[in-house]
C-alpha positions as CSV (number, residue, x, y, z in Angstrom):
1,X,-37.1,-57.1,-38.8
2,X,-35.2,-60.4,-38.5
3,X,-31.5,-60.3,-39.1
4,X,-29.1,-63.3,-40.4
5,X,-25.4,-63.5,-39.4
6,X,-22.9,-65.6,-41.3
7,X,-19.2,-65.8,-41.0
8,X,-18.7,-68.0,-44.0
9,X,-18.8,-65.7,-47.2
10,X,-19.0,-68.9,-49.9
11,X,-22.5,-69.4,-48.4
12,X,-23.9,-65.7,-49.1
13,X,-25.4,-66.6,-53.0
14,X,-27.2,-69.4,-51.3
15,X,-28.7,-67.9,-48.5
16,X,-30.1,-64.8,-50.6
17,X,-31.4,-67.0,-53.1
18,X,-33.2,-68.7,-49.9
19,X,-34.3,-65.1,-48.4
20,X,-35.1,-63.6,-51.6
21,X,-38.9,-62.6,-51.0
22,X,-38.5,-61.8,-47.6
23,X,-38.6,-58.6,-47.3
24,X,-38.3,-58.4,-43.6
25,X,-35.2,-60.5,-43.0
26,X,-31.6,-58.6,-43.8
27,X,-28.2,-60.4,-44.0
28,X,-25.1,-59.4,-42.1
29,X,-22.1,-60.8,-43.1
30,X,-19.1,-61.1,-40.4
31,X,-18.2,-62.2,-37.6
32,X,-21.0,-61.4,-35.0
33,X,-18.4,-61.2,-32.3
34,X,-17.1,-59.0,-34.0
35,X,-19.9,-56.9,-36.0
36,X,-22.1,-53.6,-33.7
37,X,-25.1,-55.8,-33.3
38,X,-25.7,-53.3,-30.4
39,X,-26.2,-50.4,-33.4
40,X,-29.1,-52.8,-35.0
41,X,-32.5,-50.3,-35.5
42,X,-35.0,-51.6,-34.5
43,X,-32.8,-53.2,-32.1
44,X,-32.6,-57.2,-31.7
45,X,-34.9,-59.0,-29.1
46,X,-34.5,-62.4,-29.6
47,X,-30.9,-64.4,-30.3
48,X,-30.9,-67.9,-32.8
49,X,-28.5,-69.5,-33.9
50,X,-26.3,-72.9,-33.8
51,X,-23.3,-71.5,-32.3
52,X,-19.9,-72.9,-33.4
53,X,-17.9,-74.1,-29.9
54,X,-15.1,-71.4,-29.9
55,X,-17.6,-69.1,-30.0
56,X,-20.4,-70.0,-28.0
57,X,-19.4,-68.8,-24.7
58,X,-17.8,-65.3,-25.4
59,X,-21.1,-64.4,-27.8
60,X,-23.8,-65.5,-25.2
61,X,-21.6,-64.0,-22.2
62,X,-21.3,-60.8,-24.4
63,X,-25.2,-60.5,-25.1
64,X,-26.2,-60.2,-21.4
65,X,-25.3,-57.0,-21.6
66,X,-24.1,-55.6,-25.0
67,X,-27.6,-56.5,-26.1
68,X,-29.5,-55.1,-23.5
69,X,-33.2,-55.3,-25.7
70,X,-32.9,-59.2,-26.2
71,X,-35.7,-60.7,-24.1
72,X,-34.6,-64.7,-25.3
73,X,-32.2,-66.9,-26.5
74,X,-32.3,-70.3,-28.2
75,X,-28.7,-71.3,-29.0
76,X,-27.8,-74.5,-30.7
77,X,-24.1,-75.8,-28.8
78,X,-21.9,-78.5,-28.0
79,X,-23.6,-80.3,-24.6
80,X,-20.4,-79.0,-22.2
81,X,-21.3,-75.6,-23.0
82,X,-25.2,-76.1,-22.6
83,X,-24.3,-77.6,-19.5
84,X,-22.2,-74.7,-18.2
85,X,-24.8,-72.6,-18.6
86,X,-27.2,-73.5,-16.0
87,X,-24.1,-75.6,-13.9
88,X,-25.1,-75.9,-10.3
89,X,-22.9,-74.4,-7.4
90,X,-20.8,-77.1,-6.4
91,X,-20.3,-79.2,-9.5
92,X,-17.7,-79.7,-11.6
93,X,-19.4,-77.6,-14.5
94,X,-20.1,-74.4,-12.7
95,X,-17.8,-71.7,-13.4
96,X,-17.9,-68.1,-14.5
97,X,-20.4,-68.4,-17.4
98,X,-22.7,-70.7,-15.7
99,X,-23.0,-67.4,-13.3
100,X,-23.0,-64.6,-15.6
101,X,-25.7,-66.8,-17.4
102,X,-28.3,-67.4,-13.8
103,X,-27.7,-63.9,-12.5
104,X,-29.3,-62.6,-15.8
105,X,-31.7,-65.4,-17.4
106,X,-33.6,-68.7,-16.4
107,X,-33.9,-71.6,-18.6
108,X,-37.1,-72.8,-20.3
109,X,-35.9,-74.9,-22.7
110,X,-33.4,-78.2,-22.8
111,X,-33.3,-80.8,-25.8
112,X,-30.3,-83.3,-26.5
113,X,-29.0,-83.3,-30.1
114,X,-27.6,-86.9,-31.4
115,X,-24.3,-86.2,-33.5
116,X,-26.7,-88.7,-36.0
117,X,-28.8,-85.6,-36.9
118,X,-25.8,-83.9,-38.0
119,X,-24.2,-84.6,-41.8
120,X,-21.4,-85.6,-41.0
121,X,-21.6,-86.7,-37.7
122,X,-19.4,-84.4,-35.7
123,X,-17.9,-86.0,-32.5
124,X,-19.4,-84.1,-29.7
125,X,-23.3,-84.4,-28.3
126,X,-25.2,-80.9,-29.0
127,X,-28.1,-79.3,-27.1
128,X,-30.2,-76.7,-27.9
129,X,-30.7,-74.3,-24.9
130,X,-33.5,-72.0,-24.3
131,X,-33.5,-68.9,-21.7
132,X,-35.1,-65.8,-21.0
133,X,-33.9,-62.5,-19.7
134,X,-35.1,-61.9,-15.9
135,X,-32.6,-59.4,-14.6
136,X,-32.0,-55.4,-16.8
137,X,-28.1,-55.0,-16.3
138,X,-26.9,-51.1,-15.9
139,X,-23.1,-50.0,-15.4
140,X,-22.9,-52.6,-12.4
141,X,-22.5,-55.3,-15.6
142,X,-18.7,-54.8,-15.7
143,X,-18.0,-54.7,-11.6
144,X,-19.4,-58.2,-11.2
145,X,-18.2,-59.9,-14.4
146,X,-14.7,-58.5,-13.0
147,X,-15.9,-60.0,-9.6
148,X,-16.9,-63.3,-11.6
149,X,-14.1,-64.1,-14.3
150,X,-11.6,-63.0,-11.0
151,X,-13.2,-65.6,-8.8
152,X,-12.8,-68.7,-11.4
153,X,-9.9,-67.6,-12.9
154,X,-7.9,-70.2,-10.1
155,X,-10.1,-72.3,-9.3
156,X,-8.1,-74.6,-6.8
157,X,-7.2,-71.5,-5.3
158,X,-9.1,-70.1,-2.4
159,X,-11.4,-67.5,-3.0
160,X,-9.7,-64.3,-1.2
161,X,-6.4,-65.7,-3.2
162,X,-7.6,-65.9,-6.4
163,X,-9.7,-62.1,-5.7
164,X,-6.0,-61.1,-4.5
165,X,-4.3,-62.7,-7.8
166,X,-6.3,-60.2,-9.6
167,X,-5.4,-56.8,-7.8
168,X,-7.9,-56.9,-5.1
169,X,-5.9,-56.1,-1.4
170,X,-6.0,-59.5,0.0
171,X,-6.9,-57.7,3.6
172,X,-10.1,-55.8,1.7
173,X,-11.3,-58.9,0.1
174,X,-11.1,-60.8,3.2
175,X,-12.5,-57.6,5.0
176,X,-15.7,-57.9,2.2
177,X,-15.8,-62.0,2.3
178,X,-16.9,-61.7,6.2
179,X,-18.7,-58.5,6.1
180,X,-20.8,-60.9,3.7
181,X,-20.9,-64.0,5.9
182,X,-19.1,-66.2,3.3
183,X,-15.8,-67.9,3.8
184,X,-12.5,-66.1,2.4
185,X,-11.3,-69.6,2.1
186,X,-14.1,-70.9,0.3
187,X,-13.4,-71.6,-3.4
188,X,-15.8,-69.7,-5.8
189,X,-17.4,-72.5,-7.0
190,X,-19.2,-73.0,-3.7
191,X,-21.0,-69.5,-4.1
192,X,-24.4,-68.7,-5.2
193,X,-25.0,-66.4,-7.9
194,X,-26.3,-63.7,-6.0
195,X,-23.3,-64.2,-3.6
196,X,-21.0,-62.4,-6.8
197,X,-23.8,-59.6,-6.8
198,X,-23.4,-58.9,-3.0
199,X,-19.7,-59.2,-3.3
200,X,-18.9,-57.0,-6.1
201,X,-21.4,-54.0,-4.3
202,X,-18.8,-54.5,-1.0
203,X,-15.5,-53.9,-3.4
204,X,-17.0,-51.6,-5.4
């Protein structure tokens, strides 16, 4: 059973008109941030869709988890966010999403969109980005995407500082930093993916 989500309700006699024969593809309108896609029976294994920017990020972050039975996603966004996703340590790019995104997928898909394919034009480049689940989160989800959104939420700030800015004891997250062989005054950008894993298991 395939499922289509559309915000825009001026667009719902069209789209049954379009679906009307298919039998096997339902249409949920809402917002799908907001809507219990987690409730879905049979439940959703696959995510596609051309993701408006505002929501891109907080609907893919969201999925890892909250839709623990999809196995792939191929998301149509602007080229920023498709280049957050898969960011590497270091760069300018990498942040929080780039590591709740690698800690659970890997990528096996890339294609620049022109704005020319687009009617009209928008003023942004586009990509479509492919990735498949490699990691089954449990309750451990919500420890390190506390560990991860804490981490980046400063980003010029060291990394024990900006763990401390968000109610960690400065003292225990230095304590933890060591214990893990990775510099308290290291920013978090510098960290590997795994290194949040490790890090949210020693403050847990």
């Amino acid at each position: 059973m395939g499922r289509v989500v559309e915000l825009d309700a001026s667009l719902e006699p069209t789209l049954r008109e379009r679906l009307a024969g298919h039998g096997n593809v339902e249409l949920l309108l809402g917002d799908a941030l907001r809507l219990p896609l987690h409730e879905l029976d049979p439940p959703p294994t696959k995510l596609v869709a051309n993701l408006p920017y505002n929501v891109a990020t907080p609907l893919v972050v969201e999925s890892l988890d909250g839709l623990p039975t999809l196995r792939q996603w191929s998301v149509m966004v602007q080229r920023e966010v498709a280049d957050r996703f898969f960011a590497e340590p270091g760069t300018r790019a990498y942040g929080a999403v780039s590591v709740l995104v690698q800690l659970t997928a890997e990528r096996t898909g890339f294609h620049p969109v022109s704005p020319s394919v687009f009617r009209p034009p928008p003023n942004v480049d586009s990509a479509l980005v492919a990735f498949r689940r490699t990691r089954e989160w449990g309750s451990e989800y919500a420890d390190v995407k506390r560990i991860v959104q804490a981490a980046f939420a400063h980003r010029r700030k060291t990394l024990a500082n900006s763990l401390a800015l968000a109610g960690v004891e400065r003292s225990r997250a230095e304590e933890a930093l060591r214990r893990l062989r990775l510099d308290p005054s290291a920013r978090a950008e510098s960290l590997e993916p795994d290194d949040f894993v490790r890090l949210a298991e020693a403050l847990a």
